[in-house]
C-alpha positions in Angstrom: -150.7 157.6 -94.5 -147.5 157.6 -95.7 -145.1 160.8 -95.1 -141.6 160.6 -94.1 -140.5 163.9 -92.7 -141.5 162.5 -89.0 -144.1 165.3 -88.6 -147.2 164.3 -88.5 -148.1 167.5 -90.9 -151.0 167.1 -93.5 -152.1 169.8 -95.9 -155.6 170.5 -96.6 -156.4 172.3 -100.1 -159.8 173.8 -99.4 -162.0 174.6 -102.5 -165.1 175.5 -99.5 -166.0 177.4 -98.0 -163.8 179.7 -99.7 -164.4 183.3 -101.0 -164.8 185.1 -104.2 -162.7 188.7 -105.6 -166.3 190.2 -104.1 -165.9 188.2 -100.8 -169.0 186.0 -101.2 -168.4 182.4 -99.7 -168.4 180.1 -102.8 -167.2 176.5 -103.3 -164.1 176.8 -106.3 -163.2 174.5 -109.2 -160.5 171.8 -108.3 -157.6 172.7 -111.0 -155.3 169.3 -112.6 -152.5 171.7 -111.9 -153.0 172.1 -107.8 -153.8 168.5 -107.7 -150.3 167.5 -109.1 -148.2 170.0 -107.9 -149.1 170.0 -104.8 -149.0 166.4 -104.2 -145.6 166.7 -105.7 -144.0 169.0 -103.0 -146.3 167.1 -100.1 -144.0 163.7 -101.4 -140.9 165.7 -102.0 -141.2 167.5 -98.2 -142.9 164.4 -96.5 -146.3 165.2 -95.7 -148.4 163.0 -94.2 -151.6 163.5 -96.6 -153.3 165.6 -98.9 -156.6 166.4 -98.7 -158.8 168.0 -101.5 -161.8 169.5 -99.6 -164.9 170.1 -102.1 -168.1 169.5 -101.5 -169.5 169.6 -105.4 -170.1 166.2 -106.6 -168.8 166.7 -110.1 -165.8 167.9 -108.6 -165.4 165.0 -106.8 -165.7 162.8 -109.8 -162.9 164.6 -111.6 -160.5 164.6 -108.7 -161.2 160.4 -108.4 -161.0 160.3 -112.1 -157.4 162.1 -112.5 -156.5 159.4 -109.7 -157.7 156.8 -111.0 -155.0 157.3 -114.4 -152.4 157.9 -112.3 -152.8 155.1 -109.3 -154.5 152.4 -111.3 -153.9 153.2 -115.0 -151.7 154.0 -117.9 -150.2 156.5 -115.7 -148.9 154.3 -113.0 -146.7 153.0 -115.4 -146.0 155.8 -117.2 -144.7 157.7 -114.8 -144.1 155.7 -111.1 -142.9 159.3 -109.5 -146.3 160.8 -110.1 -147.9 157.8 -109.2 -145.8 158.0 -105.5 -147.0 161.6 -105.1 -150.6 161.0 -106.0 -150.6 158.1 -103.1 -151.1 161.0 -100.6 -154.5 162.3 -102.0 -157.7 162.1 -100.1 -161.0 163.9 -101.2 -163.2 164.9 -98.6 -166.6 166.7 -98.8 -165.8 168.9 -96.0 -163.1 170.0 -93.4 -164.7 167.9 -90.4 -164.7 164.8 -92.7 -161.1 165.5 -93.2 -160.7 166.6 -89.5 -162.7 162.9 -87.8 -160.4 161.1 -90.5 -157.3 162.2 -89.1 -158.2 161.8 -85.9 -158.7 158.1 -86.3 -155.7 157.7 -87.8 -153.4 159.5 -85.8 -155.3 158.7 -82.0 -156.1 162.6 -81.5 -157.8 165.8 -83.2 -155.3 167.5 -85.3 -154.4 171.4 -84.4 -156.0 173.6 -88.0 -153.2 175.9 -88.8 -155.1 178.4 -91.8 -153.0 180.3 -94.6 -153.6 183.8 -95.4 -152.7 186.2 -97.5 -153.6 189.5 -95.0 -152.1 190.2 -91.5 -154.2 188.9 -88.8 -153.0 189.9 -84.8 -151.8 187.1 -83.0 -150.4 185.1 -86.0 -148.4 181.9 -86.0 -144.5 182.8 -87.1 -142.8 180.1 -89.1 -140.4 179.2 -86.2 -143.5 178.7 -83.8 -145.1 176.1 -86.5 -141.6 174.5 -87.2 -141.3 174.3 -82.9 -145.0 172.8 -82.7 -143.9 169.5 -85.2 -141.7 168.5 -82.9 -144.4 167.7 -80.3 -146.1 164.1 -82.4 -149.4 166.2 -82.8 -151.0 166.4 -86.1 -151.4 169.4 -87.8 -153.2 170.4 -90.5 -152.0 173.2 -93.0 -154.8 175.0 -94.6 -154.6 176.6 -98.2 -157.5 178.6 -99.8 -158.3 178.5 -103.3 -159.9 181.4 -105.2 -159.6 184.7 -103.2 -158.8 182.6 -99.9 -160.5 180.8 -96.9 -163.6 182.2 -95.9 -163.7 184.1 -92.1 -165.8 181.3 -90.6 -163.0 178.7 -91.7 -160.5 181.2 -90.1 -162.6 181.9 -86.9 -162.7 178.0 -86.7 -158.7 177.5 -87.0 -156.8 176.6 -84.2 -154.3 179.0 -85.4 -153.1 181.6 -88.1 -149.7 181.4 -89.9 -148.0 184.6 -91.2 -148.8 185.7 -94.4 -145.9 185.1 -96.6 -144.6 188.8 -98.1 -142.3 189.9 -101.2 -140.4 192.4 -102.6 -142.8 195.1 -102.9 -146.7 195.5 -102.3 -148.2 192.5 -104.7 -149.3 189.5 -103.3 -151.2 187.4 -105.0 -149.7 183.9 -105.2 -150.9 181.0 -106.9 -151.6 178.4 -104.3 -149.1 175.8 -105.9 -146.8 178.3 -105.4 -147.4 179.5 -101.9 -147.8 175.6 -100.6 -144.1 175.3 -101.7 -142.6 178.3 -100.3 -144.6 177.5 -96.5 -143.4 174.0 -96.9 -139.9 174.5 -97.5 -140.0 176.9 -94.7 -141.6 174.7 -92.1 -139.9 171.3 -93.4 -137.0 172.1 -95.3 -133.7 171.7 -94.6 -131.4 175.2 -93.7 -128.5 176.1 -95.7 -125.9 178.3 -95.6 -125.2 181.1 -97.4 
């Protein structure tokens, strides 16, 4: 892999098992948007890997596809920044794919840390995640597409993080979005105000 932060952090963009506005488990449509955004901020914060999690063949196809322009085509040329942030994307047909690969790599099972948008007992705060990269264990951050990850995925995690809150009572984040925010918290550097 090749992040630069020092953490051995990856983020895991999980399109199943995932749930619907209903709360039906379903498996999601990978979006262009997520794939390049997110890589984006991965590079720009120094993430270790991304890994798209889908288990629909189709979806696969697209996902290798959209690569393919950007790391072997017109598009590594085009535009050598996207190409850098595109490096870090795997696509896995499942979380334990995704889990045994990182364990090879890194020599030991990587700690699930799952995102949520609801307030679960017990949570992870951001200064407990930022305190656990410092030990060289890898972590995996775990987004949710469409209405989030599905309970058995959170029963599964090792942990929970804090949901991140606003201004008022909306929250409803685009997952682009909410990748950004958690990773400048847990990798970015403080400032003063």
């Amino acid at each position: 892999m090749t992040g630069s932060s020092g953490k051995r952090l990856y983020v895991a963009l999980i399109h199943h098992p995932v749930i619907d506005k209903n709360g039906e488990t379903i498996a999601s449509a990978v979006t262009n948007l997520d794939l390049h955004d997110i890589a984006r901020v991965c590079r720009t914060y120094g993430v270790e890997g991304y890994y798209v999690i889908t288990p629909l063949k189709d979806q696969m196809l697209l996902v290798k596809r959209i690569l393919d322009h950007w790391l072997n085509g017109v598009g590594r040329t085009y535009n050598p920044n996207r190409q850098q942030a595109l490096e870090l994307v795997r696509v896995k047909a499942t979380a334990a794919e995704m889990i045994s690969e990182i364990a090879e790599v890194e020599g030991r099972r990587p700690k699930t840390v799952a995102t949520t948008a609801r307030r679960h007992a017990g949570s992870l705060s951001y200064r407990r995640l930022r305190d656990m990269l410092v030990d060289p264990a890898p972590i995996v951050l775990a987004f949710g597409t469409a209405w989030g990850l599905s309970d058995t995925f959170m029963a599964d995690a090792d942990f929970i993080l804090d949901p991140l809150t606003g201004a008022g009572t909306y929250n409803h984040l685009s997952v682009r979005s909410a990748v950004s925010i958690i990773l400048d918290r847990v990798l970015g550097k403080k400032f003063k105000r």
